[in-house]
N, C-alpha and C positions, 0 to 999 in steps of 0.2 A: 645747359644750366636750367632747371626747372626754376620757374615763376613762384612755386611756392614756397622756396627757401629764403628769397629775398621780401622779409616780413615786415623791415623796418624803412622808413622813408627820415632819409640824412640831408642835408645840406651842406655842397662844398664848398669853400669858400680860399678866395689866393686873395693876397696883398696888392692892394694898391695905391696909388699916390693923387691924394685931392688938396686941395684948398681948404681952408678954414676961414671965418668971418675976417680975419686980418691981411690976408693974403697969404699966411706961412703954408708951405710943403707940408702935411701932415700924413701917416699912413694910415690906412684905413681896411678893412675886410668889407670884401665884396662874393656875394653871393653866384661862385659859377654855375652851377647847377644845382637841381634836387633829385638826389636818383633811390632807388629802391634797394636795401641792402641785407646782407647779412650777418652779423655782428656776433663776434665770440670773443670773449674775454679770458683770455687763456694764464693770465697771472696777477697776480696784486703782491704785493713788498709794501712793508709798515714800518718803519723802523725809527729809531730816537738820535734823533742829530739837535745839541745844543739844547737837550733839555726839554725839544716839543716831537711830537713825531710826526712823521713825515709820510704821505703814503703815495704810494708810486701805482698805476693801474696800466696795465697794457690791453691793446686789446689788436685784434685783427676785422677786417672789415672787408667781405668780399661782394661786388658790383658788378656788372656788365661790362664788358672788354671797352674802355676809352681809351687814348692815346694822349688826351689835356691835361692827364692830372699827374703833380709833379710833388718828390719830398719837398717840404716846407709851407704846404698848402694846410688845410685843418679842414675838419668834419664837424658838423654840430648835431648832438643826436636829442633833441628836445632843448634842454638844457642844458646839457654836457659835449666841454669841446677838446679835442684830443688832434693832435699836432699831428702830421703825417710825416713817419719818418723815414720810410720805403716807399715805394711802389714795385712791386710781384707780377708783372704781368704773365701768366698764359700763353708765351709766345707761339703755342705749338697749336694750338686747334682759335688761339684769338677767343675765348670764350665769357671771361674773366679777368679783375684786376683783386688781388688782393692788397691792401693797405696796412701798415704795421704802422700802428699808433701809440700813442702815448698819451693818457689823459693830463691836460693843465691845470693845475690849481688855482 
């Protein structure tokens, strides 16, 4: 995998469980890594449910070969967070993880 393809710097992030001023269980996002990525957006869907429309953004997201990161985790690419709902690994040469996301509204 050339260095120069992965142009975008992401933040990954998994769920986890803290405290809040009261003592209650709360969930929370916590930052597991920042890795360097490459990002393709391969579909978008707009469509009208109940009168407002609704838009759907997919995208793909390929990384350096990790073994940590699992569906149900999310990506934050600036501002924008998108749920991870595969993980693609590269079994064959370990080179690469691709991630099939979904952006959240």
């Amino acid at each position: 995998m050339h260095a120069g393809n992965l142009k975008h710097l992401v933040d990954i992030q998994h769920q986890v469980t803290t405290q809040d001023a009261l003592g209650q269980v709360v969930g929370a996002w916590a930052t597991l890594c920042s890795v360097w990525a490459d990002i393709r957006l391969p579909s978008g869907l707009e469509q009208l449910r109940g009168d407002a429309f609704v838009s759907r953004t997919r995208a793909s997201i390929r990384i350096r070969h990790r073994s940590d990161i699992t569906a149900g985790m999310r990506v934050l690419i600036g501002l924008a967070v998108y749920d991870i709902e595969a993980v693609l690994s590269d079994t064959a040469r370990r080179e690469f993880v691709d991630l099939a996301c979904k952006a959240v509204q």
